[in-house]
N, C-alpha and C positions, 0 to 999 in steps of 0.2 A: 504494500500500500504506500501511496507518494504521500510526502509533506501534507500536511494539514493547514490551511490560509482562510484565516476570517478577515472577508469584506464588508467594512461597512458603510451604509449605504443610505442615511437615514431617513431622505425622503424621497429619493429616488432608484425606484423599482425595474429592476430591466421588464418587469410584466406591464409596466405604465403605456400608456397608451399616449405618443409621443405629438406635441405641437400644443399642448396646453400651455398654462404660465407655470409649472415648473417641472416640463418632461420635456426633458430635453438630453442636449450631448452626454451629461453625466449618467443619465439612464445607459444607454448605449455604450457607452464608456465601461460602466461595470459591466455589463452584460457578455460584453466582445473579449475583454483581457480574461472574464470567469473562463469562457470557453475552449478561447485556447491554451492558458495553462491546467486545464482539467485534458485536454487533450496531449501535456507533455504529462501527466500523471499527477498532478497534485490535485487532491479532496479538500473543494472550494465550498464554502459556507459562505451565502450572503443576508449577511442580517438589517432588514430594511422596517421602516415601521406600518404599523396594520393599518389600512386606514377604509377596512372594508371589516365590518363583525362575520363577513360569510365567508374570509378567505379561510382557508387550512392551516395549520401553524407553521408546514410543511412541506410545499410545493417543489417536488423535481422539476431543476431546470437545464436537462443533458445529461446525460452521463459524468458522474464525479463532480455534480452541483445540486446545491440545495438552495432556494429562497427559505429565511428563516420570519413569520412575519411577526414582530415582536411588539407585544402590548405598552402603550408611548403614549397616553394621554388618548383622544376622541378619537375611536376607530371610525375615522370620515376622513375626507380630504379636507384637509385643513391649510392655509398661506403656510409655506418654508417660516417666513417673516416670526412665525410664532411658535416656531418648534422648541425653541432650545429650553423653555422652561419644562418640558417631558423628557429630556436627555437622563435626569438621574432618573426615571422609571425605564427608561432605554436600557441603561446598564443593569439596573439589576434585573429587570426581565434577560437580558441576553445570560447572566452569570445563572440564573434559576436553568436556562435552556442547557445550558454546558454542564451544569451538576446533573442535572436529571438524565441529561445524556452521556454522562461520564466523559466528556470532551477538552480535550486539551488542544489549543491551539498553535503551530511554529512560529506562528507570525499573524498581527491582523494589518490589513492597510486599509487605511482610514478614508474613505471621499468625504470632502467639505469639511467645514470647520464644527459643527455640531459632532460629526463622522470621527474627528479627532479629541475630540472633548471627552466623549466616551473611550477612543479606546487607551489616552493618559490615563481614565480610572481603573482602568481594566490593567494597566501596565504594572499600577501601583497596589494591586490587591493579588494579581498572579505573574505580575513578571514578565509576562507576555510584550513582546518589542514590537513595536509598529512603524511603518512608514507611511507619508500622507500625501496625498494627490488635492489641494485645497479646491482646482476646480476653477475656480474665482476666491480673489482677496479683497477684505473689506476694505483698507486701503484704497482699493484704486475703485473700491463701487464708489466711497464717498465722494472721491476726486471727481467722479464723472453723475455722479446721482444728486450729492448733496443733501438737504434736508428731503427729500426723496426716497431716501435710503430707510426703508422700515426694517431692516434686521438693529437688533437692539445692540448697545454701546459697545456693550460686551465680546463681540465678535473678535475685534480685532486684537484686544489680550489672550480672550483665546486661544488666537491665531501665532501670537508672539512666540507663548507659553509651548506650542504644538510644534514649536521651531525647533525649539531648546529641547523637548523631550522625544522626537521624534528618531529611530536611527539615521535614518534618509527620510528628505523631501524630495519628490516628482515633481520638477518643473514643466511644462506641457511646451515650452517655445522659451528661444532667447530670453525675448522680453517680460515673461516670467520669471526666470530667473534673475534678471537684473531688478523686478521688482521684489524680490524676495530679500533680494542684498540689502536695496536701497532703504527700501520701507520697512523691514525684519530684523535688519542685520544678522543673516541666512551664512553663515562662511560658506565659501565656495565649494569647498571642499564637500561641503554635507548635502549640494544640491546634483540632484541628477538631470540633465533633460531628458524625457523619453514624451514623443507625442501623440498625439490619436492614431487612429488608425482608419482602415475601413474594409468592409466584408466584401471580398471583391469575388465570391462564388452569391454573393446577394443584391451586388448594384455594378452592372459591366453594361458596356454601348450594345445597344440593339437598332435592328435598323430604322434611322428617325422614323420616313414614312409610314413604321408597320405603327411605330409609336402615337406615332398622330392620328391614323387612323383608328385605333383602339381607345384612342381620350377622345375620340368626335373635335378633334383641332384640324383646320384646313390648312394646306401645304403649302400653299401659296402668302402665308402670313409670318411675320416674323417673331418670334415668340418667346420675351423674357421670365422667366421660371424666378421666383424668391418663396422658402422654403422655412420653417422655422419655428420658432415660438412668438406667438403675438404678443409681443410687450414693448415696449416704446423702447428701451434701450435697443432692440435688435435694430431702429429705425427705417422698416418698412414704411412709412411717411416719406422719406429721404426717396425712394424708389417712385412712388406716386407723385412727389413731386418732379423729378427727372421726368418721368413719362412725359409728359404734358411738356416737354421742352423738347421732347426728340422729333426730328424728323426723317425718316427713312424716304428716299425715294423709290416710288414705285410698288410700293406694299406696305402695308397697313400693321400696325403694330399692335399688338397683345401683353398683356401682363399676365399672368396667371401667381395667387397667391394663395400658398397651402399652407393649411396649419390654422391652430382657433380653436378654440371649445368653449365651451359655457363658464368657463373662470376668466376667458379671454372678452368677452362680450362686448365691454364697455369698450376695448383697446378697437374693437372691430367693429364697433358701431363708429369710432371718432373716424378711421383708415376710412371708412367706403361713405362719409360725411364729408370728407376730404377730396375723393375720386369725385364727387358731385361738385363740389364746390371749383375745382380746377377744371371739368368738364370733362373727364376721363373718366367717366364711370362707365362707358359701352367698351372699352379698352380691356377696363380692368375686371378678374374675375375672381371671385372668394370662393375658393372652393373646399376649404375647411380640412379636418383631419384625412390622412387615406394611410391605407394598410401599410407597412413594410414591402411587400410584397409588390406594391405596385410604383413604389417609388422611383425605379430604373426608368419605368417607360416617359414619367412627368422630365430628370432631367435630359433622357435622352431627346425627349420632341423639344426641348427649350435646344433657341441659339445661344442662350446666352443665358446664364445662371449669375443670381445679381445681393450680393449681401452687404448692407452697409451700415453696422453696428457702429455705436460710438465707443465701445471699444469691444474686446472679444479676447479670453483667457486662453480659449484655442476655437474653436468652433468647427465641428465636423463636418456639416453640410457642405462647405466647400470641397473636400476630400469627397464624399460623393458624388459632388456633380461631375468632377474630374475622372473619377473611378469611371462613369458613363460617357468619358468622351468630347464634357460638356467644358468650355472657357469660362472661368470663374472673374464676373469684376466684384472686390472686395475693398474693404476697407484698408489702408494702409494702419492699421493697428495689428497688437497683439498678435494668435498666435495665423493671423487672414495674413497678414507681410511675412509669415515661414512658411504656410503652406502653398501661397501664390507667388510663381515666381512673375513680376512686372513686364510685360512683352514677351513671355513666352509661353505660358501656362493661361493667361489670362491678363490683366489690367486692373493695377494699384488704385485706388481716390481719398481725396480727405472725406472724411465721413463728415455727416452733414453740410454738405456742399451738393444739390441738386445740379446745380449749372455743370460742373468739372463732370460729375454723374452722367450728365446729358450728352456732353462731348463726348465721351467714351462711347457711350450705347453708340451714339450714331454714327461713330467713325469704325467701329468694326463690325454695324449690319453690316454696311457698305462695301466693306472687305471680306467675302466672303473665301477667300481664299486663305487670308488670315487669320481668320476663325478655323478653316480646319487644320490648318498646322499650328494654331492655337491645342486646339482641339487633342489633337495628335499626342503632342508635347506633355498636355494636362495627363493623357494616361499614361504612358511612359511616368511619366513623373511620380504618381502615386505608387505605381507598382515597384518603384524603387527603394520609393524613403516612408509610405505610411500605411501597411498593412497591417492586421492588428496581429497575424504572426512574428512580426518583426517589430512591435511591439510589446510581444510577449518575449520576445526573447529575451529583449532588455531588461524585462521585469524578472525575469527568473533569474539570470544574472545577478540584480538587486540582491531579491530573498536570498539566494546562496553566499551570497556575503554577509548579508545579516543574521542570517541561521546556522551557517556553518563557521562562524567567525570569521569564513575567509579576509584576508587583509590585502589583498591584490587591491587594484585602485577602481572604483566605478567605473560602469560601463563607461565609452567615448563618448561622447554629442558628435558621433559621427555623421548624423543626419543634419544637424546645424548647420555643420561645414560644407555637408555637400549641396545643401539645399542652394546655397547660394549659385554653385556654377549648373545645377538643376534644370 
């Protein structure tokens, strides 16, 4: 039987149903690295909080994983915003789960900062050494959210505190790690980068037309794809404002924007308030949640897959649309400036700037030869530096340093370096 690794995970469930206001990258994130280290043999426990009275305690999820669903305060869906006052019933429900299943853990790694709160208690009652993937830092929500920010005060000593007691931190991108230095004071030495990944036997180019004709999209239309969590920070607004600046010659332009639920509502009533208001609402189309499963065919029928956060800790969905073939324009933030490489994978912009936005769209409808060796490049590209096998390798590398004392020096940020000539 392999090593033994408790994930935690605490409001985010890989069973989550992904595009609401808080299912998102980090879902998938746990989900992808459980799978494939349960596939180099290590027996993965993911302990997430209940937020349904009808789930099981116990959910297989693959071979050599378990969802653990652990009693945290209101089993409903409840704002992240408000979690962290059910953390100490976190812990002691996960330590009740581990006695009664006579369970000892080699390692837990922590997602998010609530993720790492629990498992410092857990470090300090069994010994048990963790490393933490933060996800997002409070730090740089304030810097960009401001009195906005409803996660309460406490986040960011937490976050300190998680620095200090952590074996290793997981940085997801450069600029992660320079904020971990700057804003933490992170020694270098204790940060690793290892970044997202993506399931590329689940999201690969199909051929567009078969694509379009399967979403009922006409072929003769040009068609931007924005993919995501509705919440203003992701600045789908920034998009709807661009529209209404571009102009393509000779073909007529489409938005398509997926993603939204019933926690999303208000975020999605102001967006399609907005498409009215600029005159783009026959342009634009809300098409709400859609399966996994059908995700490939959305970014393979887009020319153009368009994300422009005000800022972004790493964000996946770019590594998907890529993975399908598709040119990414993103935000020149965080970890959208390591996965896009500028003029060959796709095209850089300052986030909230619609005008520079508009310029791009419509200088590479128009290039449509530049789109596909756009195109070309994007896949090539992922399949070098962001799989989540190569992902996991990094990570197993990690644990065996941390579990087996090995002293040899962390993995490289060999992907950092290379992303640049990428």
């Amino acid at each position: 039987m392999g090593r033994r690794i408790a994930f935690i995970s605490e409001h985010a469930s890989p069973l989550a149903a992904l595009g609401g206001a808080d299912a998102g990258g980090q879902n998938v994130y746990v989900g992808e690295v459980a799978r494939q280290l349960a596939l180099m043999g290590y027996q993965i426990d993911i302990f997430t909080r209940r937020e349904d009275k009808k789930l099981p305690q116990v959910v297989p999820f693959g071979d050599n994983i378990r969802i653990i669903h652990v009693n945290a305060g209101p089993a409903e869906d409840i704002p992240k915003e408000t979690l962290l006052q059910y953390m100490p019933a976190f812990k002691t429900d996960m330590l009740c789960f581990m006695e009664k299943e006579q369970l000892s853990y080699d390692l837990v790694h922590a997602n998010f900062f609530m993720s790492a709160l629990v498992a410092m208690e857990l470090k300090k009652e069994t010994g048990i050494p963790f490393v933490v993937t933060f996800h997002a830092l409070g730090h740089i929500r304030r810097i960009h959210q401001g009195d906005n920010d409803q996660f309460p005060k406490e986040r960011i000593t937490i976050e300190e505190n998680a620095v200090k007691e952590a074996s290793l931190v997981i940085a997801e991108c450069p600029q992660d790690r320079e904020d971990l230095m700057k804003y933490y004071n992170a020694p270098a030495e204790k940060i690793t980068i290892i970044p997202c990944g993506v399931n590329t036997d689940e999201l690969y180019p199909v051929n567009k037309s078969v694509a379009r004709s399967l979403l009922g999209l006409p072929y003769d239309e040009k068609v931007l794809l924005q993919l995501g969590r509705m919440v203003p920070r992701k600045g789908v607004d920034n998009v709807i404002r661009a529209l209404a600046k571009v102009r393509c010659r000779n073909a007529k332009v489409r938005l398509l924007i997926v993603g939204g639920d019933a926690d999303t509502a208000k975020e999605l009533a102001r967006l399609k308030q907005l498409a009215d208001d600029l005159k783009v609402s026959d342009k634009v189309y809300f098409l709400g949640q859609k399966s996994r499963k059908d995700l490939k065919y959305y970014y393979t029928a887009a020319d153009l897959f368009i994300t422009t956060p005000w800022y972004e800790p790493f964000g996946i969905t770019p590594l998907e649309a890529m993975a399908c073939g598709t040119p990414v324009i993103g935000s020149n933030v965080g970890g959208i400036k390591f996965s896009v490489a500028d003029g060959h994978s796709g095209a850089l912009v300052p986030p909230k700037d619609p005008d520079a936005l508009a310029r791009r769209i419509t200088a590479l409808l128009q290039s449509p030869a530049v789109l596909r060796e756009m195109g070309n490049n994007a896949l090539r590209r992922v399949n070098k530096l962001f799989t989540w096998e190569l992902v996991a390798r990094d990570m197993q590398t990690v644990y065996e340093r941390i579990i087996g004392n090995d002293d040899t020096s962390s993995p490289k940020n060999l992907r950092a370096e290379e992303s640049i000539s990428l």
